[in-house]
N, C-alpha and C positions, 0 to 999 in steps of 0.2 A: 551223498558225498562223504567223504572220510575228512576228520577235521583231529588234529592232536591236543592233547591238554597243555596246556600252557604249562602249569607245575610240573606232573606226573609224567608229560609224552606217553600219555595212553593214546593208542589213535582209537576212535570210533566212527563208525559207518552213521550215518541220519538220512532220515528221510527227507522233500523238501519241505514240507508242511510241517516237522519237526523240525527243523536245524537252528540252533541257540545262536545267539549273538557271536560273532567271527572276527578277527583281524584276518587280513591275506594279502600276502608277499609280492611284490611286483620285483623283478630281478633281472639281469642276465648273468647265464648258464657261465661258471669255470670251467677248469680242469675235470671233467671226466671222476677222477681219482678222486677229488677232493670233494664232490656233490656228495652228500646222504641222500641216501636213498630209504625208500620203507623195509627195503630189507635190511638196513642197519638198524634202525626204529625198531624193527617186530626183532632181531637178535641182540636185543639191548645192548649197542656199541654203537650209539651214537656223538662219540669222542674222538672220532679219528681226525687230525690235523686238517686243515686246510679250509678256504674259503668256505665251505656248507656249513660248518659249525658255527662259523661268525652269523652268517645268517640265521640260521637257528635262535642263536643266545639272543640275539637284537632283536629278535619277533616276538620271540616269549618275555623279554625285558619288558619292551612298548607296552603288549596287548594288557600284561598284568597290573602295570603302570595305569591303565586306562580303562582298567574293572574287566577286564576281556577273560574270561577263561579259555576261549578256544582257539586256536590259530590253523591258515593252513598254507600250506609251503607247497606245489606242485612236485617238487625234487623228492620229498618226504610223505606226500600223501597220496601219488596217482600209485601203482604197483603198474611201471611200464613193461613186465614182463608179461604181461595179459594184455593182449592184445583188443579183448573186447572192454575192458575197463580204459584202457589207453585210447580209442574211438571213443566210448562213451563220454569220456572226460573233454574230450577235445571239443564235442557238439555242446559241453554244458558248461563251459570253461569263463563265458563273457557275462551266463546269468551267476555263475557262484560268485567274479566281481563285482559285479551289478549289487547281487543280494549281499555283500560284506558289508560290517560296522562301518569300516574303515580298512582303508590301503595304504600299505609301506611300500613306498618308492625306493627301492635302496640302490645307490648308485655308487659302486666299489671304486670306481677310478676318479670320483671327485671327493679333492679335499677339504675337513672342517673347517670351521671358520670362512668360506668363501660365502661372498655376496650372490645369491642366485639372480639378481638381477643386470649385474657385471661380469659374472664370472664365466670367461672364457670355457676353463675347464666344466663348466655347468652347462652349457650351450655344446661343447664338443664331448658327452658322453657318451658312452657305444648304447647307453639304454636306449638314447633319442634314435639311432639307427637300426634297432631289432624287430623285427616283423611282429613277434607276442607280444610286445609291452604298446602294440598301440590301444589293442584294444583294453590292455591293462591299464591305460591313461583315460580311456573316452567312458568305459563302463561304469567304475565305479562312483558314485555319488563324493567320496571325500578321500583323496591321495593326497598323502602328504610324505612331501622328498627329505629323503634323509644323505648324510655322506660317508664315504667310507669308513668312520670310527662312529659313526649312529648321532652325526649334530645334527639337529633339525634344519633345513634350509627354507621351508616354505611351503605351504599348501597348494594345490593346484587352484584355486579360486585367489590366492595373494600372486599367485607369479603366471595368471595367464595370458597377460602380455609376453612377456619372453616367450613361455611355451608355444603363442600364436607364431611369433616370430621364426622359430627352430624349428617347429614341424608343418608351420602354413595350416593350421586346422585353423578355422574362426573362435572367435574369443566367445561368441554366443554356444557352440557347442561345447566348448570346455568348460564353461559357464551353470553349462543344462539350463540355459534361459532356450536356445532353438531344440529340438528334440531331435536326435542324430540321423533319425530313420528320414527327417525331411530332405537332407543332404542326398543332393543327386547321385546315382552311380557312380559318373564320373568323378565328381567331389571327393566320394569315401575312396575309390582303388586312388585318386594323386595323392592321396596322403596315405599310402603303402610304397608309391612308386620310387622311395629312396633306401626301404628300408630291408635289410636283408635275415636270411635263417641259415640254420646251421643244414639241414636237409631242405632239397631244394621242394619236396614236394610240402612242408610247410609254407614255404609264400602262399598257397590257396589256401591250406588249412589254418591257417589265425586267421584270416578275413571272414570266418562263418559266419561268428557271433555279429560283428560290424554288418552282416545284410540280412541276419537273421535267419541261417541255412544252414541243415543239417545235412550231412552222406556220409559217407563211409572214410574211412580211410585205408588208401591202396600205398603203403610205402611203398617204393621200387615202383613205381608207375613213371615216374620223372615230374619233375616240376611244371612244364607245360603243358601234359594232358590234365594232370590237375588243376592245374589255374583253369586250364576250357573244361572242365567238370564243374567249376564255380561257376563260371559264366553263366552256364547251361541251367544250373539250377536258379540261379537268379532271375533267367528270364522264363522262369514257370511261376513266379512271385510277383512277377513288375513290368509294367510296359513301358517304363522309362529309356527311351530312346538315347540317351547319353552312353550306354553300357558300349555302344558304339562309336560313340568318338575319343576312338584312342589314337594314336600319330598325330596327332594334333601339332600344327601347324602355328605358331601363334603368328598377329598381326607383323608384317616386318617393321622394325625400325629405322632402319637406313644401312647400321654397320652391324646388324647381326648374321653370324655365321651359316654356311647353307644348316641346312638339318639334315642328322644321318638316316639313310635308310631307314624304314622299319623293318622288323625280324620277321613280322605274326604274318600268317599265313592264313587267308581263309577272314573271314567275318568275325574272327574272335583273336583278344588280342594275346600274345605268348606268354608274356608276364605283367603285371602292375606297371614294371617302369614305361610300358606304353604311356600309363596316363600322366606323366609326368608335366604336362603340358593344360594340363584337364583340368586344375582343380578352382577355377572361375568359371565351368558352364555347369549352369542350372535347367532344366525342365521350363518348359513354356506352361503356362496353363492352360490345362484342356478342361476345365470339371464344367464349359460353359459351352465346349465346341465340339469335341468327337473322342474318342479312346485310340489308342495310337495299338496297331496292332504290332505287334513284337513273339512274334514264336518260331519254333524251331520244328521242322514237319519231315520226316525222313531224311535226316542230317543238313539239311537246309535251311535259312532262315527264310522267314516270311516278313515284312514289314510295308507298314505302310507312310507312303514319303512320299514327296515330290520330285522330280528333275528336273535338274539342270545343263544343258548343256556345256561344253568345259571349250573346247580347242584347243586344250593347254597341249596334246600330244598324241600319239599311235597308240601309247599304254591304257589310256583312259577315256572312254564315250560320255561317259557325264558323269552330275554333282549328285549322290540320293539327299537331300536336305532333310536332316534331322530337328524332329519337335524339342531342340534345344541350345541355346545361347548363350555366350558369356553373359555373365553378371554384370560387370562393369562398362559394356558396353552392348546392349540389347539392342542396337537393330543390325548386329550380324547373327546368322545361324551357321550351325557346323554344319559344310558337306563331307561325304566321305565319298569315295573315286569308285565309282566302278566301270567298267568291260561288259560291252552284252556278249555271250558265250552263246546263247542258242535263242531264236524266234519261237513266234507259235510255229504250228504246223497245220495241214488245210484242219484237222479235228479241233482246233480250237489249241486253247492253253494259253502260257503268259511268257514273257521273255523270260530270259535268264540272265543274271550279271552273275561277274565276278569280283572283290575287292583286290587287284593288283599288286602283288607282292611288292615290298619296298616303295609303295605309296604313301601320300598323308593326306589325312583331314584336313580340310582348311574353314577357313572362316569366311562367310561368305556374306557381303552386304544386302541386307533386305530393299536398299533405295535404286541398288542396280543390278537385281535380280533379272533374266530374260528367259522364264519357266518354260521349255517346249512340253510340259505333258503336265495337268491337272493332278489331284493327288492320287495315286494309286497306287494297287500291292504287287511288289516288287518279290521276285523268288533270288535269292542271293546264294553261289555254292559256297559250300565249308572247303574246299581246295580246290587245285589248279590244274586243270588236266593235262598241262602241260608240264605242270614238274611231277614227278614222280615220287612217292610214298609209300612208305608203311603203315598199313593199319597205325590208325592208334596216337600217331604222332601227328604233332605241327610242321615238323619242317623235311626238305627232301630227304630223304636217306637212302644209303648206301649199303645193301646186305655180303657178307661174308659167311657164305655155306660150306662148313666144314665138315670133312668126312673121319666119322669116332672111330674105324678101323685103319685107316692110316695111324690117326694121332696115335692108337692103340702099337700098332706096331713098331712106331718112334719112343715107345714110353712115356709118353707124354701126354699128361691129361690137363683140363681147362679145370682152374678150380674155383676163380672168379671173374665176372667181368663188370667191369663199374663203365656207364651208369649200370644199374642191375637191368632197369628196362631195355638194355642194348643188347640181351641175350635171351634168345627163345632156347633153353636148352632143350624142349623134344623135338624142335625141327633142325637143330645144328645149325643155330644162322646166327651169326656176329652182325648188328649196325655198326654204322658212324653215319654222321651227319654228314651232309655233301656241302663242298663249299656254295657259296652265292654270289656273284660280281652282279651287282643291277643298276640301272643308270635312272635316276628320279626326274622326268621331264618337266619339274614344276620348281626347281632349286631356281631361286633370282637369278637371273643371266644364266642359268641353262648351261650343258654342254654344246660346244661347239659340233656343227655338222661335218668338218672334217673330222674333230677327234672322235666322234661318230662313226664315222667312215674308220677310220683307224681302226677301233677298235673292234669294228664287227668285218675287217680285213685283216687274216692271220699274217700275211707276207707285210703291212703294212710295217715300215719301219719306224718301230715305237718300241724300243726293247724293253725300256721296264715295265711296262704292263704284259707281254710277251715272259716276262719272264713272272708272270704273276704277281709285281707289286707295283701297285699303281702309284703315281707322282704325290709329292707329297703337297701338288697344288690341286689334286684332284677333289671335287668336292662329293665324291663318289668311296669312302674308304673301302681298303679289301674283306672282307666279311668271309674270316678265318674260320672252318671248321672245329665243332668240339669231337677232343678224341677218346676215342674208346680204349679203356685199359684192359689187358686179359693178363688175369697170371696163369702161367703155365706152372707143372710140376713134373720136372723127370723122375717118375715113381723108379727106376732100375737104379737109381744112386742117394743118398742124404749129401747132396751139397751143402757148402756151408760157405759165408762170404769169410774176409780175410780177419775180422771179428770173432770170429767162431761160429754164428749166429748160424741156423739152418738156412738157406737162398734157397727161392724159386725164382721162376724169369717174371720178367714184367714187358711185356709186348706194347708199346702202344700203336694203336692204329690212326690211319685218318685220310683220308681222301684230298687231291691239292685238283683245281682246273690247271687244264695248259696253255689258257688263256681264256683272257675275259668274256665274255657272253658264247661260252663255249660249253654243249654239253659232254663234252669230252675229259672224263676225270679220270686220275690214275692214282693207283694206292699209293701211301708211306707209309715209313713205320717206324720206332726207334726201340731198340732194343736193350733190356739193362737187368741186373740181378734185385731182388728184391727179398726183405728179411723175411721167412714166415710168422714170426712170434710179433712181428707189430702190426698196426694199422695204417701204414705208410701208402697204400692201394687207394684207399679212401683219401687219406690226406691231398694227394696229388689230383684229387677232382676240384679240390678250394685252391690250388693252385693255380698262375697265368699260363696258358697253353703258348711255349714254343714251338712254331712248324719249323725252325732252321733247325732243331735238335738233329743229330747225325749217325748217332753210335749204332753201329750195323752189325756190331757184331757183341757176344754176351759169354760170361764164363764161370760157372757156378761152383768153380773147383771139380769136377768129371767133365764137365761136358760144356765145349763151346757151342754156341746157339746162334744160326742168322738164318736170314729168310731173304727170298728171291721171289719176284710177281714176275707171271708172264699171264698174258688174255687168254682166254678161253675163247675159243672159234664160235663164231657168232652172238652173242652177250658180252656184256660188262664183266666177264669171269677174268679171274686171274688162277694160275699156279702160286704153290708157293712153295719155294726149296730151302728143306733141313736140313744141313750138314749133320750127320753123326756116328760117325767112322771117321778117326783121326781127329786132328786139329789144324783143319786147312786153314791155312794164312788168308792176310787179306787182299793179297796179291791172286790166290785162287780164287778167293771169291770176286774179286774184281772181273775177272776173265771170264765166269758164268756167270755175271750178269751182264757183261758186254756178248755175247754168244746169247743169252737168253734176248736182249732187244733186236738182235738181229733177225731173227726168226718170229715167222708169223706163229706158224705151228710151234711150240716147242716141246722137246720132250725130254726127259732126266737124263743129267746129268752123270754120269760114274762117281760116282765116290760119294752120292749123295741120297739120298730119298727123296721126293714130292708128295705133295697130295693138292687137291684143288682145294681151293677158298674159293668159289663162285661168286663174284662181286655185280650181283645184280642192282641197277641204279632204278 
């Protein structure tokens, strides 16, 4: 690891068998701008304004204060332009906490002088909701909180009752009286499941150190193949049965509200805040009765469970009951739902279930169990063979095949598309996520069987779901597609917006149903100018997705920009029309895209160009 001098800010490299006594920084990330980096460290200009230097001066004040000569800052000691030192660091990141003197807690939005055991603002800082700093709270042996001008507020052993309170970890783990690795699966992901990151594919990478697991790091992969990359390696380490009870259902109370959907798809959950429900079940003991089997065998799990029959609905054939239980209430187990998908055959073999999309785990009483099948191993698919997918991904999607010699003869080239994994650029294929309407046959009091009937009858007259948004007494919410951004760049002109600033277009895309349990979807899009010299592409991923957004038409100073969908004859394909000759109004465009719906086949327009976007589902 690379560690700087306290005095000097010399950095050096050590071994681990070598590395001298350490301070190290627990933080969340500012301004970009204002972070040191090692490249300001190794060009000796480590004095530039802003939030990284307050950090700096307060680490190096502490450690020397406290006989420390060495300190290490992450911002200041990874070199994230090396991509193999930035994975290496990430897999080694919870033991160089772990192995620290001491940890500085520094928390930039709370003020000195507060009481940490009262203090509102201590309870609501953005540290307690970051994805890095959990493992930065649970690793190291001695964190102690400091506030925005460097008062001490308190150790993590004087204030970990509060800290039990604001992030629900138990007081024995923060403690290190229990050892953290005894904490079930589901225990450690419910105390991830509030906490978020700057890139999405770190929600799985900070949880390495907390399970003990090392891989690779794939930026631009997306946040859910990575979190099911964690899974996956998890369950080559552990046969804890828990890692599966995410949706979790908790007991009802009488006046608690239905629960939403789930997103995950497949036996493995999409993100953390699955388990947000999870962090009271524990592991059964087995070290006196048998080994739970838990593995994954040509993209399938294998496990072994009991079932249970359910009745509960059409979606679901039974309960798999999992070797594990709330804490506080031990004689329920978690079931989780599954669908048998295929039997043996006359050559033998085992069933096959599926875990039902938009499902939950529930909790299941040991005293009025009615088991129809002893315990056995259960083969489970990782998707749905009735939604449709791409490689790779968790949830349905929606491709957009575009052809480079059109675009080429438009001048008009793809420069990015965010997320990154939404773009194969050698096969010329654009995703987006497809929407999802699903109906949960296990919410208290249920859907009614007429609005049932409604909704799986397009003619029924029920307009606002018809019109894609369901009542706002549905206990079914609409489950909004995320959209795909593409900028475009008209290479035959330097656009500029009214700024001066250079403009490209910014395309968003996104698929809408035309009604609820319908696989019938149709593109949108909105379209608008966007600066080249910012990161404003990106920004708008941290953003809340509007689908009412409308703007159809775009003007980069040369060249107005809109698009037009028509199907492609037999597939989910669409057309798509580029105006660019003239500056047709939007009364023109209005008329070809009413002329375009009207026609099965359609074919271009005069005064415009097309090319296809093949929008296969």
């Amino acid at each position: 690891m690379r560690l700087l001098h306290a005095d000097t800010l010399e950095p050096r490299e050590f071994l681990d068998d070598h590395t001298p006594p350490y301070a190290i920084l627990s933080h969340t990330w500012g301004d970009d701008a204002e972070e040191l980096t090692l490249q300001d460290i190794l060009a000796g200009e480590p004095y530039k304004p802003g939030i990284g230097i307050e950090k700096l001066h307060g680490t190096r004040a502490l450690a020397k204060a406290q006989g420390l000569d060495w300190v290490w800052i992450d911002t200041c000691c990874i070199d994230k332009t090396n991509l193999v030192e930035l994975s290496e660091a990430i897999n080694s990141m919870c033991r160089w906490y772990q192995q620290a003197a001491v940890c500085y807690a520094y928390l930039w939005d709370v003020p000195g002088g507060i009481n940490a055991h009262s203090s509102q603002e201590f309870r609501n800082s953005r540290w307690f909701r970051r994805g890095w700093t959990l493992q930065e709270l649970i690793a190291p042996r001695r964190v102690v909180f400091y506030s925005t001008d460097w008062t001490r507020l308190g150790t993590k052993a004087q204030i970990a009752s509060v800290i039990e309170d604001i992030t629900r970890i138990p007081y024995a783990f923060l403690r290190g009286i229990a050892d953290v690795r005894s904490a079930s699966i589901a225990q450690r992901m419910s105390w991830a499941a509030k906490r978020e990151t700057k890139r999405k594919e770190d929600t799985a990478y900070c949880l390495l150190g907390l399970f003990g697991i090392t891989m690779p790091m794939i930026y631009g992969e997306g946040g859910e193949q990575a979190f099911f990359r964690l899974q996956e390696q998890i369950m080559k380490t552990t046969r804890d049965q828990s890692i599966l009870a995410w949706g979790l259902v908790p007991i009802p109370s009488g006046n608690d509200p239905p629960p939403r959907p789930s997103q995950s798809l497949g036996f493995l959950a999409a993100n953390p805040s699955e388990f947000a429900n999870s962090g009271d079940i524990v592991t059964n003991d087995t070290s006196s009765s048998y080994l739970d089997l838990l593995e994954i065998h040509g993209g399938d799990l294998r496990a072994s469970v009991s079932l249970l029959g359910c009745g509960e609905g059409q979606s679901v054939d039974l309960f798999a009951l999992l070797n594990c239980k709330p804490q506080r209430n031990p004689s329920y187990v978690v079931g989780i739902p599954l669908k048998k998908v295929a039997t043996p055959g006359p050559d033998g073999g085992s069933h096959q279930y599926l875990r039902p999309r938009g499902s939950h785990a529930r909790l299941r009483s040991t005293l009025k169990l009615s088991v129809i099948e002893g315990r056995s191993t259960v083969h489970i698919r990782n998707d749905d063979p009735q939604s449709r997918q791409v490689q790779g991904t968790g949830r349905r999607q929606c491709a957009f095949v575009y052809d480079e010699d059109d675009m080429a003869d438009l001048n008009l080239d793809i420069i990015e598309v965010l997320p990154q994994s939404a773009w194969d650029k050698e096969r010329a294929i654009v995703t987006c996520e497809a929407p999802e309407y699903r109906l949960d046959p296990f919410i208290p009091g249920g859907i009614s069987q007429r609005l049932q009937q409604q909704l799986l009858n397009p003619s029924a007259p029920y307009p606002p779901l018809l019109r894609g948004n369901p009542p706002a007494t549905s206990p079914n919410p609409l489950h909004l597609p995320k959209p795909t951004h593409v900028r475009l760049r008209h290479k035959a002109h330097t656009g500029q917006n009214s700024n001066g600033t250079p403009a490209d277009f910014h395309l968003t895309l996104w698929f809408k149903q035309r009604f609820p349990l319908s696989d019938y979807i149709e593109p949108a899009y909105a379209v608008d100018t966007i600066d080249r010299a910012t990161k404003a592409l990106a920004e708008l991923m941290e953003q809340p997705f509007d689908a009412t957004q409308n703007k159809k038409l775009a003007d980069n100073g040369h060249l107005k920009l809109g698009f037009d969908f028509s199907n492609v004859e037999g597939s989910h394909g669409f057309y798509i029309l580029v105006p660019n000759t003239g500056e047709p109004s939007q009364e023109t465009l209005d008329r070809k895209r009413e002329a375009l719906q009207r026609a099965m086949n359609r074919t271009v327009i005069n005064g415009g160009n097309s090319f296809k976007l093949a929008a296969g589902a």
